[in-house]
ZAMARGU-4260 file (C-alpha; in steps of 0.2 Angstrom, whole numbers, plus 5000, padded with zeros to 4 digits):
<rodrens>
0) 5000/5000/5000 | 5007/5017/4995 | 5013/5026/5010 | 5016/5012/5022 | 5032/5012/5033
5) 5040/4997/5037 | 5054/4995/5046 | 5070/4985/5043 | 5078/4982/5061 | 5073/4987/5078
10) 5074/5004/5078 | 5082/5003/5097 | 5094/5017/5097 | 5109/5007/5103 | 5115/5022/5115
15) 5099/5020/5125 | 5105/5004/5132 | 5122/5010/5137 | 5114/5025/5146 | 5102/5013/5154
20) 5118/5002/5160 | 5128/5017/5166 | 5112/5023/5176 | 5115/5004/5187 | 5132/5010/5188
25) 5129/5027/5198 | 5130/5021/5214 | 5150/5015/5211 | 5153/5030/5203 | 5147/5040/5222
30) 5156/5026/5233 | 5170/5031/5223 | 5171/5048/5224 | 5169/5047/5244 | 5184/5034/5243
35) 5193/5046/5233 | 5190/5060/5248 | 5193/5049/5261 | 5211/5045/5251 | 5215/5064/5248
40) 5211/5067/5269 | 5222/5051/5272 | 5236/5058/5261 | 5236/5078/5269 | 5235/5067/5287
45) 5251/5059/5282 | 5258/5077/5280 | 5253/5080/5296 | 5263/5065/5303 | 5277/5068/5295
50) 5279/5087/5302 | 5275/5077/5320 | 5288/5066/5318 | 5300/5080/5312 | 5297/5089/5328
55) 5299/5077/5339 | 5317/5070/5330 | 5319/5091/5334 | 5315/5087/5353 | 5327/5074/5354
60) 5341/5086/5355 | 5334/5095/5370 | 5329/5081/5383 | 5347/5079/5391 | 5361/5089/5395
65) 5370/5077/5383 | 5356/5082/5371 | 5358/5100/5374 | 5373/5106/5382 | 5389/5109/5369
70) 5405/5115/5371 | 5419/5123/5360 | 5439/5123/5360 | 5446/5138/5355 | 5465/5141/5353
75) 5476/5154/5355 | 5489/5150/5342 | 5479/5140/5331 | 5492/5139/5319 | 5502/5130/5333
80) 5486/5120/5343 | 5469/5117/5338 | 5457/5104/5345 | 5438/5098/5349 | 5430/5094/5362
85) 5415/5084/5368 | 5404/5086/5382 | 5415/5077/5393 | 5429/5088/5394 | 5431/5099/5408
90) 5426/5118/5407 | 5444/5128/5409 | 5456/5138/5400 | 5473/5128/5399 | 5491/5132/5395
95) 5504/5121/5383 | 5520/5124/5375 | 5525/5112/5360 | 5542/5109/5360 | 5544/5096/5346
100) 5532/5088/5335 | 5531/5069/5334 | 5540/5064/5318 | 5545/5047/5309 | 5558/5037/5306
105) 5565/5039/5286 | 5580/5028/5281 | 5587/5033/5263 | 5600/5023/5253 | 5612/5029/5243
110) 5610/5034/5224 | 5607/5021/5212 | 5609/5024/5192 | 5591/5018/5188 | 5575/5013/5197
115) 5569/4996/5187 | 5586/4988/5179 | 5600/4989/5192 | 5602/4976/5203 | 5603/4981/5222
120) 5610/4965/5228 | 5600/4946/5232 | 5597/4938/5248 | 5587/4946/5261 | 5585/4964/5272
125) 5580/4964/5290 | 5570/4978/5296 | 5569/4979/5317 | 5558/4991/5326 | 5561/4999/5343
130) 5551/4989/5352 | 5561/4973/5346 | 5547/4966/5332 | 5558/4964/5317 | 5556/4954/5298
135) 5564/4949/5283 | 5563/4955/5264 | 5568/4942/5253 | 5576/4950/5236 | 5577/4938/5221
140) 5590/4939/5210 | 5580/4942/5197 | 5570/4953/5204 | 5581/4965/5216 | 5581/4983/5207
145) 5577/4996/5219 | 5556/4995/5212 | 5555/4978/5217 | 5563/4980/5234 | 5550/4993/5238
150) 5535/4982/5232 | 5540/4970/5243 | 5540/4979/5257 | 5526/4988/5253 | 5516/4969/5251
155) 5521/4965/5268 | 5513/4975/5277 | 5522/4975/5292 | 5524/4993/5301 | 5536/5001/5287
160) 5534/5007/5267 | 5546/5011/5255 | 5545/5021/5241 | 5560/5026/5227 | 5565/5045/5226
165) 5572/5051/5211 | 5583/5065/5218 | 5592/5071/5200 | 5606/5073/5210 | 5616/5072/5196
170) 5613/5089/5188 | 5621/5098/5201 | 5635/5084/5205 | 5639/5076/5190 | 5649/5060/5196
175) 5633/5054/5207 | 5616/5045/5203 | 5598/5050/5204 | 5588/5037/5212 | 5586/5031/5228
180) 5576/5021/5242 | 5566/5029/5256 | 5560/5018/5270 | 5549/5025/5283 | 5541/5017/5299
185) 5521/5020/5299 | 5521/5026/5313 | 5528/5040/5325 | 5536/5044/5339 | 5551/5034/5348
190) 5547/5016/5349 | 5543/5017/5330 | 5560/5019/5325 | 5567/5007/5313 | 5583/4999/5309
195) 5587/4990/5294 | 5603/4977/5290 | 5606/4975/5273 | 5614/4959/5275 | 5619/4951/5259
200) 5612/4967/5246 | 5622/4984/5241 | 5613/4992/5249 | 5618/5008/5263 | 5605/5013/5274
205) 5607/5031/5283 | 5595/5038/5295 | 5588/5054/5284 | 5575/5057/5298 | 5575/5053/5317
210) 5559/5046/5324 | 5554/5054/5342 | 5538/5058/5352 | 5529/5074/5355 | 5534/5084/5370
215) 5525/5096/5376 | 5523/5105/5392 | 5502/5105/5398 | 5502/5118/5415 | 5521/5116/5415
220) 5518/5097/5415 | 5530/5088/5402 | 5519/5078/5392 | 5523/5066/5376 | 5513/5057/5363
225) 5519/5045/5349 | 5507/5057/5337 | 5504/5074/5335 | 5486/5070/5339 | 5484/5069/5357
230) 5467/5059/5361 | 5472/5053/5381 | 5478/5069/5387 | 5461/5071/5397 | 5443/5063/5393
235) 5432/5074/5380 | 5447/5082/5372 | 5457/5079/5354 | 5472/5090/5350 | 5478/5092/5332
240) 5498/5099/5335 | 5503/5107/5321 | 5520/5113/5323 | 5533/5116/5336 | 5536/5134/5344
245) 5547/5133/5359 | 5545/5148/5371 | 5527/5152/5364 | 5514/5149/5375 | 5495/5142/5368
250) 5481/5145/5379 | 5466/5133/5374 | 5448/5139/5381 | 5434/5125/5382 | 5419/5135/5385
255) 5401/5131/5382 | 5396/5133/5363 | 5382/5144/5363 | 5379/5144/5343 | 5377/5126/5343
260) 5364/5126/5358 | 5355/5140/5344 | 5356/5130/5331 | 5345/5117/5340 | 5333/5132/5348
265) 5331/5137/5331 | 5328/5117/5323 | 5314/5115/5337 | 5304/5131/5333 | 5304/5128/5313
270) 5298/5112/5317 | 5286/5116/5329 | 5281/5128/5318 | 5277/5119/5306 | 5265/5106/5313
275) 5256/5122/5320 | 5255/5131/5303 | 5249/5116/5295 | 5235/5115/5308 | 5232/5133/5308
280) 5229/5133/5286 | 5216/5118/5291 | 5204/5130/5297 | 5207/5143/5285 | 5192/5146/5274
285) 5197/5149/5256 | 5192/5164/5247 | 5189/5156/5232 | 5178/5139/5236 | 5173/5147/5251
290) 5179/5129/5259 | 5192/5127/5274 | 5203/5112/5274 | 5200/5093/5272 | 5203/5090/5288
295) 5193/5105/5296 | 5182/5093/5304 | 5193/5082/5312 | 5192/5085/5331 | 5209/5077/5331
300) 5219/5092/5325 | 5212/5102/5340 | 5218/5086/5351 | 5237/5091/5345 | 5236/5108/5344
305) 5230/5110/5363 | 5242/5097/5370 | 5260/5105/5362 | 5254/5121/5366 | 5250/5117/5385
310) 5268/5110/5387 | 5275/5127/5381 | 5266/5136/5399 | 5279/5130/5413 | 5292/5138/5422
315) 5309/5132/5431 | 5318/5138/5448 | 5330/5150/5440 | 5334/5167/5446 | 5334/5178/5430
320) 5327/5165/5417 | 5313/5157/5423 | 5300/5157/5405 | 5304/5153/5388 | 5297/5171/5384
325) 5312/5178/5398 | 5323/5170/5383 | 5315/5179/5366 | 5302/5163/5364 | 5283/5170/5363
330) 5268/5164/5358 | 5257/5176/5344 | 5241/5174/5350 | 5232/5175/5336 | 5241/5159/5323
335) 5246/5149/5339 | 5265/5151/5331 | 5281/5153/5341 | 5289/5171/5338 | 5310/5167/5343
340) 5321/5183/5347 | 5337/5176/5344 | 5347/5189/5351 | 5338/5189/5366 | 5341/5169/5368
345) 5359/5172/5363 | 5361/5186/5377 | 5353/5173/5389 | 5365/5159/5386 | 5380/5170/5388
350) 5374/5175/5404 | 5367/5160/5410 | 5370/5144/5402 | 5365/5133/5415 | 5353/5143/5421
355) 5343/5145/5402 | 5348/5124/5400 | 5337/5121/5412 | 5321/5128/5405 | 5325/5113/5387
360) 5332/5098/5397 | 5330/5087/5411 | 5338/5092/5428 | 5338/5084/5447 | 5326/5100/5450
365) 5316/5103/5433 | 5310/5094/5418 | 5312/5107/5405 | 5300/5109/5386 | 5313/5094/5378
370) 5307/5082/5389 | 5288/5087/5391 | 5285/5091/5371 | 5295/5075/5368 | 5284/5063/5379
375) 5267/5071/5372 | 5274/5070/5355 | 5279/5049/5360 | 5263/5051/5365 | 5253/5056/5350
380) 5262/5042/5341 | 5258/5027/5354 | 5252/5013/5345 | 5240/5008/5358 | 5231/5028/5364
385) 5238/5038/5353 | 5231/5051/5342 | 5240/5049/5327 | 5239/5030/5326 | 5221/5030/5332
390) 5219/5040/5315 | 5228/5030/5305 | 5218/5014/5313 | 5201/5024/5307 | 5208/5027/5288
395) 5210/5008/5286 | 5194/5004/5294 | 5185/5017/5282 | 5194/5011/5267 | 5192/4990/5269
400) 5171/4996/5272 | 5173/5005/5255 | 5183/4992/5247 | 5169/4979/5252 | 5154/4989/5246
405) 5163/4994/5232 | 5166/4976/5227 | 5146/4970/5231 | 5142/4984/5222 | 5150/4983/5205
410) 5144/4964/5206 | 5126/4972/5207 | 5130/4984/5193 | 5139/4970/5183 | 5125/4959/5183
415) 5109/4970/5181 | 5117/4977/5165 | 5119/4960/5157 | 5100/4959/5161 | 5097/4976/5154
420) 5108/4969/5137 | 5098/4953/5138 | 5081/4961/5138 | 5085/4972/5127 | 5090/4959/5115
425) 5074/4947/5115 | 5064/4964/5110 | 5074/4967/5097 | 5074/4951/5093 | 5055/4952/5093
430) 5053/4968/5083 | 5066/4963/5069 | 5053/4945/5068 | 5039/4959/5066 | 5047/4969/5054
435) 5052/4953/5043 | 5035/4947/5043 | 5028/4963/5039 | 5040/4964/5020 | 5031/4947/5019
440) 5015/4956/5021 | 5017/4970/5009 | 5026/4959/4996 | 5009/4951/4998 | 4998/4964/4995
445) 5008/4970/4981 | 5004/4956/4970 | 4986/4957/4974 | 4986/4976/4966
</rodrens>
């Protein structure tokens, strides 16, 4: 019949279907997304941690006097005496005379035309030490110029090396040879002397250098020392001695080392600055999405703030510096942030060392901000009660729930849209039967016109 429509396949628009199956999918795509938030919290927590842990690493270098008390050498004639100290050595100003340096024993042979062809002789060397210790270098025929002596010393390993010098002698004496062989004890001082018996080689040995100790007079004490490092003169204290300078007196002052008690002032309030700014920024409402921080909400945050800032209110028994604010360290009342006058603390510590200590560190009488920070910050970490771990213990219960609804939920969503798909595949299957027998129909009532 003229006019007629018929069609030739379902006429289901394929993208209906897929919109239908992504509709069953909705509710993954939500639990997602609140996943995702719960991540991006977890993550600016972790931050959190790790400015925590910063601070109490910070702490750990004003719980003890070990911790926190520093001392310095400082010399006089540094050119003569220099030295360090640790916190053992004792408080003082001392006075030395160095008189002679420690040297080494150097034996030098006499010239020899060539390093690698002449022969020096065969048989053996002995080398003796002070102390009566004393060993043999064998020289091959065949190997015995004045290279393959010193290699064999050298391989032994026994206290003394030798190395060949070339002098070039001969262009100022024109009847003697350049090279020659130096041995030289490892060691210093007088019992490191060294004797050598060339036995059956050409060899002469003449002593270039004569090994000796140190001597120095400490408080008009004569001292020695096989080194010119002195490491046992008294506990805490290392002297390098650089030269000798009879009649010149070296005054060493170890005194407490006020810079490098700063220095760890100073690493303490960046740190605990940190963790407070981060805090603080929580809270802050942005401008533009008119949002504060992901972790605004979490009652947590206030937990820390309030229990670091209660440890900064104490006081300890000291005449003149009793707060951390009679040393330069405030509080701004408005950001919670610690304001340090550096001056102020250095003034404080030149005064008062033990006195301004005692506010950081743990004494018979006080338990300072090192200590009381430290153990809330311990605190806050504790597996079991702490704040931090309890938080972390909260983040994985959250995320296993998610991952578990997530997972029964795209098992829901998997199957309903295979039955969506199926439906949707007996109806077309249904309307392209319809269709087919409709051409049939018309074919039909074509041959009837």
């Amino acid at each position: 019949m003229p006019g007629m429509r018929i069609n030739t396949g379902s006429g289901i628009d394929p993208k209906m279907v897929d919109q239908l199956v992504e509709m069953e999918r909705e509710p993954v795509k939500q639990l997602e997304t609140r996943r995702k938030a719960v991540l991006d919290e977890q993550k600016v927590f972790g931050e959190l941690k790790t400015n925590i842990s910063a601070l109490g690493t910070a702490l750990n270098g004003l719980r003890t006097k070990a911790d926190f008390n520093k001392l310095k050498l400082t010399s006089s004639h540094p050119d003569i005496i220099e030295g360090t100290v640790d916190n053992n050595a004792p408080i003082g100003t001392y006075e030395l005379e160095v008189r002679n340096l420690a040297r080494t024993q150097k034996l030098l042979t006499q010239t020899f035309p060539d390093k690698d062809q002449t022969s020096v002789g065969f048989g053996y060397l002995t080398i003796e030490f002070e102390d009566g210790k004393s060993f043999d270098v064998d020289i091959d025929p065949d190997k015995s110029s004045l290279n393959d002596v010193a290699s064999q010393i050298n391989s032994m390993g026994q206290g003394a090396r030798a190395i060949v010098i070339n002098t070039k002698e001969g262009i100022e004496i024109s009847d003697e040879d350049n090279f020659r062989l130096l041995v030289l004890s490892e060691k210093s001082g007088k019992e490191a002397k060294i004797y050598i018996d060339p036995d059956t080689t050409y060899m002469e040995f003449n002593e270039q250098v004569t090994g000796r100790n140190l001597e120095m007079l400490f408080e008009d004490v004569k001292v020695y020392n096989e080194t010119n490092k002195v490491t046992e003169l008294f506990p805490g204290m290392v002297l390098d001695v650089k030269k000798a300078e009879p009649g010149t007196k070296v005054n060493i002052k170890i005194d407490y080392d006020v810079e490098k008690s700063l220095e760890i002032v100073k690493k303490f309030i960046e740190a605990y600055n940190k963790v407070n700014d981060f805090i603080d920024k929580q809270f802050q409402v942005n401008s533009d999405t008119n949002k504060a921080g992901v972790l605004s909400k979490d009652n947590s945050l206030r937990t820390l703030r309030r229990s670091l800032q209660s440890n900064l209110q104490y006081s300890v028994p000291n005449k003149k510096y009793q707060t951390l604010a009679d040393i330069g360290i405030t509080t701004d009342p408005k950001t919670g942030a610690l304001k340090y006058d550096e001056s102020k603390a250095k003034q404080a510590l030149s005064e008062d060392y033990i006195g301004v200590s005692k506010l950081f560190i743990q004494t018979d009488d006080s338990v300072g901000l090192g200590i009381r920070m430290s153990d809330a910050v311990r605190g806050m970490q504790n597996q079991q009660s702490g704040v931090v771990s309890s938080k972390d213990r909260e983040y994985k219960r959250i995320l296993e729930n998610f991952d578990r609804d997530l997972a029964t939920k795209e098992r829901l969503a998997t199957q309903r849209a295979e039955g969506i798909r199926r439906k949707f595949s007996v109806v077309e299957q249904l309307i392209s039967g319809m269709n087919a027998q409709g051409q049939v129909l018309q074919q039909k009532l074509g041959g009837m016109g």
